[in-house]
C-alpha positions as CSV (number, residue, x, y, z in Angstrom):
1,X,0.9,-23.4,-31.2
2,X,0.0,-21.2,-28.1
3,X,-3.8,-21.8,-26.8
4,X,-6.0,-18.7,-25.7
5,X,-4.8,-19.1,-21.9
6,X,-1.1,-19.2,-23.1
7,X,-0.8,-15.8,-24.2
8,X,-0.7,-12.8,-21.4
9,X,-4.1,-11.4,-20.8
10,X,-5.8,-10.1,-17.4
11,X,-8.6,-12.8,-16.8
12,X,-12.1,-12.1,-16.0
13,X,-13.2,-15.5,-13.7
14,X,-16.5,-17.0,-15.1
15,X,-18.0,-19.8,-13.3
16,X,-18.8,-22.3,-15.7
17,X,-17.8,-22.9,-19.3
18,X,-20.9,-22.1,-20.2
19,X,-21.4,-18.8,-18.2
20,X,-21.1,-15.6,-20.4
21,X,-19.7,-12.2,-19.1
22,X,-22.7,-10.2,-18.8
23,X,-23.3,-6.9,-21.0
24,X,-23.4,-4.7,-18.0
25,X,-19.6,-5.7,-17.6
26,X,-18.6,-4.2,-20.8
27,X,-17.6,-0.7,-19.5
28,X,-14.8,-2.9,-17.3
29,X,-13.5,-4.3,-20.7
30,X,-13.4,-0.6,-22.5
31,X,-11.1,0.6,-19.1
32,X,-9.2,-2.5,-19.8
33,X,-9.0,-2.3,-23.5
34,X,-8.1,1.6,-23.4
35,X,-4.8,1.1,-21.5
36,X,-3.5,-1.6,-24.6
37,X,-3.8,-4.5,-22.5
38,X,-5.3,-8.3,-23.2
39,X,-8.0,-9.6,-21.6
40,X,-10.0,-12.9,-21.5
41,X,-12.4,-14.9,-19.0
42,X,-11.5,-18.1,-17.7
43,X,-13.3,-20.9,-15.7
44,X,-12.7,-20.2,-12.3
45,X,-15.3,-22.7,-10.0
46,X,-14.8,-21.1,-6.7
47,X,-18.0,-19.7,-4.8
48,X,-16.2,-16.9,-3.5
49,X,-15.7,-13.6,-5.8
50,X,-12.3,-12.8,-4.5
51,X,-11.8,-16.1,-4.2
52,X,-12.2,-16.4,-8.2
53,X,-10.4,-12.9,-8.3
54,X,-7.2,-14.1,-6.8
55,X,-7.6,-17.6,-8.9
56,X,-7.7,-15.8,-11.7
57,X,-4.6,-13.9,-11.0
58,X,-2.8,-16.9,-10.1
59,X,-3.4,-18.6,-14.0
60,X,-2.9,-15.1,-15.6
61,X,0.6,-14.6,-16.9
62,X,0.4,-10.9,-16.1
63,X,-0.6,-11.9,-12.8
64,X,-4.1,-9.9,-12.5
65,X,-7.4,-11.1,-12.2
66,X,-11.2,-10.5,-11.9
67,X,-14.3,-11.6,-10.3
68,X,-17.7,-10.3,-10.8
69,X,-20.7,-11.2,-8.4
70,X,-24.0,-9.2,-9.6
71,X,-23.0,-6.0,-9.1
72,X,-19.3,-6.0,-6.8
73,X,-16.6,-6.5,-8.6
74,X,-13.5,-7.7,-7.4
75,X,-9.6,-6.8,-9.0
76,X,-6.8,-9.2,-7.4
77,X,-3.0,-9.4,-7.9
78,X,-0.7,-12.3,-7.6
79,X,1.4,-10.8,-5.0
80,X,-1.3,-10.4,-2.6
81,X,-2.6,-12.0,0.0
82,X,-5.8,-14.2,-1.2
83,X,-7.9,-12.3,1.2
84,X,-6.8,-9.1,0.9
85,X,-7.5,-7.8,-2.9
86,X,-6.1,-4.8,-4.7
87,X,-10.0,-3.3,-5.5
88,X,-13.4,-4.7,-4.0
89,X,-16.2,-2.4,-5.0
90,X,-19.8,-2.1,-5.7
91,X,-20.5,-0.6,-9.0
92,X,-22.5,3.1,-8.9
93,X,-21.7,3.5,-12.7
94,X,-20.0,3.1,-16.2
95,X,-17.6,5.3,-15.6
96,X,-16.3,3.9,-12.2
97,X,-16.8,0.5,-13.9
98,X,-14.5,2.2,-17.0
99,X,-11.6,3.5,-14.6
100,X,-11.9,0.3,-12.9
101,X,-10.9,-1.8,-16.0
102,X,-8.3,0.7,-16.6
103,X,-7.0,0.6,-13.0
104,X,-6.8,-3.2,-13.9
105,X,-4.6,-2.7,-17.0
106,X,-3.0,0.2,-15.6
107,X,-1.3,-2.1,-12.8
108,X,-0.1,-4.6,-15.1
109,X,1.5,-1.7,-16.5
110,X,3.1,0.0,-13.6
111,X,1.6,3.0,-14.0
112,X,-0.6,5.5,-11.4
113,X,-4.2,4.7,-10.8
114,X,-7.4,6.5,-11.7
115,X,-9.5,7.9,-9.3
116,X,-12.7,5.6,-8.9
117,X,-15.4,8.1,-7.3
């Protein structure tokens, strides 16, 4: 039987085991959710947020990840360099938050990008 972290799902890097996604992060999950694609968190221990971003992509089988730090949010993809990720913001709102989670899923996809202003 396949665990949780066997089946393809963009993952959202959480410190610790015992570290919970915050509510204010929901809006990323809707984006994500909208566009019909997985997502989890995983236990990522690095310090760095696109560090823990491009860890994250690494262990996803769809090859994206994301790290959260406060309020900067970081999207990374496999393919890219571990310093250079595809989106490092600082969330103004929900709705940038929104089209960043869909950005997220919209990559795994293959499809354009939203607008984030």
């Amino acid at each position: 039987m396949a665990s949780a972290m066997d089946k393809p799902a963009i993952f959202i890097a959480v410190p610790n085991a015992d570290s919970t996604v915050p509510a204010v992060l929901q809006p990323l999950f809707n984006g994500i959710e909208e566009e019909a694609i997985p997502v989890t968190t995983k236990v990522i221990t690095e310090n760095d947020v696109t560090a823990r971003a491009y860890q994250a992509a690494l262990a996803s089988r769809l090859s994206v990840g994301i790290g959260f730090d406060g309020q900067h949010i970081v999207v990374h993809y496999r393919n890219l360099k571990a310093d250079r990720p595809l989106f490092s913001i600082t969330v103004t709102s929900d709705e940038q938050m929104r089209r960043l989670g869909a950005n997220a899923a919209r990559l795994v996809k293959g499809v354009p990008f939203k607008k984030l202003e």
